[in-house]
N, C-alpha and C positions, 0 to 999 in steps of 0.2 A: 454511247460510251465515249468518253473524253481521254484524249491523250494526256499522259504522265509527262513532264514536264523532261527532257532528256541530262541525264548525269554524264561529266565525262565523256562526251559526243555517244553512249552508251544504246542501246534501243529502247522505245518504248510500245507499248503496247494499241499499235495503230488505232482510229476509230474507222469499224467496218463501212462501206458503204450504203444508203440505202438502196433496202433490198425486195427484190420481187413481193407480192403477197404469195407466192408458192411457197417461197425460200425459208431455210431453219430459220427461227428466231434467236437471237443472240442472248448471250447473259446480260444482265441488266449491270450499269455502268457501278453502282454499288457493289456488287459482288464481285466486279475483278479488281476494283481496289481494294477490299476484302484480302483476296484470294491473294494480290501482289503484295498485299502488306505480312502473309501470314502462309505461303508459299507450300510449309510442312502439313500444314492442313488443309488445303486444298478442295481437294475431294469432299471432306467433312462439310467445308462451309456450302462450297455446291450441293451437297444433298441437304441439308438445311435449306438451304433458300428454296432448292428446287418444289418443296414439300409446300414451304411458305406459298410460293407467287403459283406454281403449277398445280400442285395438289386438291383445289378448288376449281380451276377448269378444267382440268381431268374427272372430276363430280359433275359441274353440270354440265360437260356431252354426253356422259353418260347417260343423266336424268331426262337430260333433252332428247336422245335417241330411243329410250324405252317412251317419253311419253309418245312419241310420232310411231314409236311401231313396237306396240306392247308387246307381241310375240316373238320379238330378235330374243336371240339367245348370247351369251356370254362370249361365245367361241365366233359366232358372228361379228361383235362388236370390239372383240381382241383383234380378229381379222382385220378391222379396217382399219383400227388404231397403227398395225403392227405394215398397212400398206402406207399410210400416209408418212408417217415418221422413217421407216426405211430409204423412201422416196426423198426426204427432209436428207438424210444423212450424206446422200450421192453427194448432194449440193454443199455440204460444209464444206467441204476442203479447199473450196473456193470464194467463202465469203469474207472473207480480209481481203483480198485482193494483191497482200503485199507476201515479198518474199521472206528470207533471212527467217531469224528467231523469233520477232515476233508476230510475224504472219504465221509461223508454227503452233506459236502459244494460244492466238486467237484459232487457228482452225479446228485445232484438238477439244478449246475449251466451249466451242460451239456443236462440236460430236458429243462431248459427257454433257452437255446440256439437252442435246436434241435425245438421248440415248435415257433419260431423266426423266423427261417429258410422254418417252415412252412405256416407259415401266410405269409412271402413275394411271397413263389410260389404261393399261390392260392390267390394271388393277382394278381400277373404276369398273372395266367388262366387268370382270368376276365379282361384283359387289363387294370389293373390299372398298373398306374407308380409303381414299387417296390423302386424304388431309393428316390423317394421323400419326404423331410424329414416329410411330415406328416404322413410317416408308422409308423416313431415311438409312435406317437400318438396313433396309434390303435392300435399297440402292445399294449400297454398299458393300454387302456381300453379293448382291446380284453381279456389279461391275467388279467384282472381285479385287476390290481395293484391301478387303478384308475376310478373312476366311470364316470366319462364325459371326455370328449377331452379338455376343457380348464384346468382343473386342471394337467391333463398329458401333458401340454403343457406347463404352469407355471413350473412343476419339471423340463423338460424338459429341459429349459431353465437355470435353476439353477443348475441343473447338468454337463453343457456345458459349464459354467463361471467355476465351479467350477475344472472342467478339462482344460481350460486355467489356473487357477491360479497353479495348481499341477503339471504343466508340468513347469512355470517359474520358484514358487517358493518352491514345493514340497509342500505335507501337513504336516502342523504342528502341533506338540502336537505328544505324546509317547502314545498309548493305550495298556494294555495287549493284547495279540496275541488272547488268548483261547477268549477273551470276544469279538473281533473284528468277529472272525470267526461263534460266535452263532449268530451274530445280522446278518451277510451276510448272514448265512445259511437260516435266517428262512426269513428275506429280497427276497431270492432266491425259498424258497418254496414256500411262499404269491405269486411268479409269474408265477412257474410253478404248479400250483392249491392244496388245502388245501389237496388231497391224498400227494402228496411230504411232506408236513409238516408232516405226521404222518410218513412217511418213513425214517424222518431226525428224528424224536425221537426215532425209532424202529434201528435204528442203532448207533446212541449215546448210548442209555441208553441199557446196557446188559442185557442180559436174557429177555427185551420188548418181551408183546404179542401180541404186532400187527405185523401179518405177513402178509407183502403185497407182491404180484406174480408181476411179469410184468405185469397184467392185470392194475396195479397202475397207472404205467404211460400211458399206451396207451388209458387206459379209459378218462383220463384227456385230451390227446392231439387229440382224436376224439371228445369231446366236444368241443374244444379251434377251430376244425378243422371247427365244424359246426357253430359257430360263425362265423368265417371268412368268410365264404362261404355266411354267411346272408346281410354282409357285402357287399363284394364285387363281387354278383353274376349279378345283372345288370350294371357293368364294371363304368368308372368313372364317368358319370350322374346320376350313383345312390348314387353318395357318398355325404356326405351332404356337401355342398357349400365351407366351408370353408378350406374342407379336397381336392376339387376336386384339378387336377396336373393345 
């Protein structure tokens, strides 16, 4: 990911350092300029992409785990999905490295990404399609950015226009840098659950006494985990009709 060019001595959105092969993997450098160019959508364009670049290796470990051990079951293979990326999320809140606003923005934005990556494998368990684009939909009501499937489908949609129109025409209009980066950040925490949002103010705001452990994130992303799992634990006949592949 490449640093935004700074406005106004204003912040920009650091470029993380490299990181362990243990460590979450970050959003890919097109999606946070994405994401910074179009702030109100956020969330939307992350589940979009996540469906795009994750949705497809979340299928073949799947495929690769049933052919090495044809007798796992679903709830087996949620298991180990739902141990590795919990494990992933301890570690986000540490891989910017940096403080202030936009060390908040990268950390948050590496939690809804690692939290993304989660719900498509333990969708892959369940033999649901990971690739199809109605995961993003349940991203979305899963991270509860939106409360039913149609409304997250409406954004959806409007977020996917509005990334054809930014790739022909760019986005337009000049916004301050600092005021783009609070509305993504906290856009970003709304989706990796309301603990992030206290962690993105406890690292803004100096001297903050909220001090949250890794227990912050990983307690959110075993919720976010048993969700999914309610979801798509009777595989795609249990999904409701309009979601099935």
């Amino acid at each position: 990911m490449t640093d935004s060019a700074p406005v106004d001595g204003e912040p920009t959105v650091p470029t993380p350092p490299t990181a362990p092969a243990d460590a979450p993997e970050t959003p890919p450098a097109t999606l946070w300029d994405r994401m910074r160019d179009d702030p109100q959508y956020a969330p939307e364009h992350l589940a979009l992409e996540a469906v795009r670049r994750l949705g497809p290796e979340a299928a073949q470990w799947a495929a690769r785990e049933r052919a090495e051990r044809p007798d796992v079951s679903g709830d087996e293979l949620a298991d180990q999905a739902v141990r590795k990326f919990v494990n992933h999320a301890r570690l986000s809140g540490a891989v910017s490295g940096a403080a202030g606003l936009a060390g908040a923005v990268v950390d948050v934005g590496v939690l809804a990404w690692t939290q993304a990556r989660l719900v498509l494998h333990v969708a892959a368990a369940y033999g649901v399609d990971a690739v199809h684009p109605d995961r993003a939909t349940d991203l979305l009501v899963l991270q509860r950015v939106h409360k039913v499937a149609e409304s997250a489908r409406l954004a959806l949609g409007v977020a996917a226009g509005r990334e054809r129109a930014g790739a022909l025409f760019g986005m337009a209009g000049e916004r301050p840098l600092g005021r783009v980066m609070l509305q993504l950040g906290v856009r970003l925490a709304q989706m990796a659950g309301m603990r992030a949002a206290k962690r993105v103010v406890a690292k803004v705001v100096p001297g903050a006494a909220i001090i949250l452990g890794t227990w912050a994130n990983s307690s959110a992303t075993r919720d976010l985990a048993e969700r999914a799992r309610a979801l798509y634990r009777n595989g795609p006949d249990g999904l409701p009709r309009q979601r099935r592949p």
